[in-house]
C-alpha positions in Angstrom: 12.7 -4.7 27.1 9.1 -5.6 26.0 7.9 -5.0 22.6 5.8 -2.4 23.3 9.1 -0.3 25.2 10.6 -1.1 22.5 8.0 0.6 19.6 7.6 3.6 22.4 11.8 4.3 21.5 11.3 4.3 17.7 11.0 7.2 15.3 9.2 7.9 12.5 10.8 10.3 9.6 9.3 13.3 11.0 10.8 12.7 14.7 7.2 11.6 16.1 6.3 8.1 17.5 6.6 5.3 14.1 2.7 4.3 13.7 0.9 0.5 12.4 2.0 0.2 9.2 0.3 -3.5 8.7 -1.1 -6.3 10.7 -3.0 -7.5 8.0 -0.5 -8.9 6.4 1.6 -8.8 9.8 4.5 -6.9 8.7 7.9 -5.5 10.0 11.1 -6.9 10.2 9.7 -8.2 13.5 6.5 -9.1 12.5 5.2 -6.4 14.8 2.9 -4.5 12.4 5.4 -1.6 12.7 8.8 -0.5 10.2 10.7 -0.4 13.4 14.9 -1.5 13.4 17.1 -2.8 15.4 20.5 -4.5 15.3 19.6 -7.9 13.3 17.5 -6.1 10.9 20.6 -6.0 8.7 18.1 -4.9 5.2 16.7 -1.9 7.4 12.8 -3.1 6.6 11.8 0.6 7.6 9.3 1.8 4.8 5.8 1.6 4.9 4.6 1.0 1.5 1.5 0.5 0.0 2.0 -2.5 -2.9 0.9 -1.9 -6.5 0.9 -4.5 -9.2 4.1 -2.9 -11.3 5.9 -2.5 -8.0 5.2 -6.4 -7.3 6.5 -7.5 -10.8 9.0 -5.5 -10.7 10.5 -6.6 -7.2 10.0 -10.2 -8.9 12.4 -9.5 -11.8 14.7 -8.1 -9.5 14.8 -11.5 -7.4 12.6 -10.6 -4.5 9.0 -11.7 -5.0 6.9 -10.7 -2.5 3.5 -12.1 -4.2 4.1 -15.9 -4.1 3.0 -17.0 -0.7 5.6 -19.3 1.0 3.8 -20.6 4.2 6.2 -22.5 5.6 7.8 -19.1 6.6 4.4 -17.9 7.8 4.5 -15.2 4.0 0.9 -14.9 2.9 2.3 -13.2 -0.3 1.5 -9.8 -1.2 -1.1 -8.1 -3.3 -1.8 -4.8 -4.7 -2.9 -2.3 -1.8 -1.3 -4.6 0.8 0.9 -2.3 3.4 4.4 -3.3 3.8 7.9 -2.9 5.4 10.0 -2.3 2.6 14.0 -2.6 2.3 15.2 1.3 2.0 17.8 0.1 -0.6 14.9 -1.7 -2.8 12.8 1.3 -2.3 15.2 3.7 -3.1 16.2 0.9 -6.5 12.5 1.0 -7.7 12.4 4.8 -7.5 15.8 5.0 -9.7 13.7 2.8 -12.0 10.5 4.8 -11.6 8.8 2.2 -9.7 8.7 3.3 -6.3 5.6 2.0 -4.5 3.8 4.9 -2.2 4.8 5.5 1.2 3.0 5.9 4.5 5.3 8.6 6.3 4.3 8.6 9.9 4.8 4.4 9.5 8.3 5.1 7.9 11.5 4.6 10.2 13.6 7.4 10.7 16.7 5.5 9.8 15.2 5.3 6.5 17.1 8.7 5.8 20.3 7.0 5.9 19.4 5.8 2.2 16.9 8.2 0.6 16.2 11.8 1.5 13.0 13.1 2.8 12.3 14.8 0.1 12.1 11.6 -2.4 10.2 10.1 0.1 7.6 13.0 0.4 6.9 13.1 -3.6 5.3 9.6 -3.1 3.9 10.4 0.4 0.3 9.0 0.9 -0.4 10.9 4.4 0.4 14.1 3.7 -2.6 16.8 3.6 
């Protein structure tokens, strides 16, 4: 199945078609710009965030820094208003901490639900109107 058969299958949180979250920094579990999942994708890397600075420091003192750039793993290191494919167990950590990056729901995997409920996510919601 190609990539793009692939993206057609997956879901965002609403039911619709997932959208881009990033391809600049090239994000995704599968480095296709999108929070889709699959089988390997053992950390479910299915929400779209949007990076702040407190959110970055505080994923550092939890072990996972995301704004050192380690290049030999093609990681340009993130900064503040970068888009991102974020763990739904670290997500769902930093909002028990009250540091929950933003969200972009229409980029957000439907499995995301499995770990935080809809309505968590839609108090930090960037697209909704």
């Amino acid at each position: 199945m190609s990539l793009q058969e692939e993206l057609d299958r997956q879901r965002n949180v609403f039911g619709e078609f997932i959208e881009m979250c990033s391809n600049r920094p090239m994000t995704g579990f599968y480095r296709s710009g999108c929070c889709h999942t699959g089988e390997d994708d053992v950390g479910l890397h299915t929400v779209c965030v949007e990076m702040t600075a407190e959110f970055l420091s505080f994923s550092k003192i939890r072990g996972n820094d995301l704004s050192t750039p380690l290049p030999e793993f093609g990681f340009p290191g993130l900064n503040p208003g970068d888009r991102w494919c974020l763990c739904a167990e670290r997500w769902k950590e930093a909002l028990q901490a009250d540091m929950a990056p933003r969200v972009v729901l229409r980029a957000t995997h439907e499995a995301t639900l499995e770990v935080v409920s809809i309505e968590d996510l839609k108090r930090y919601a960037i697209d909704l109107v």
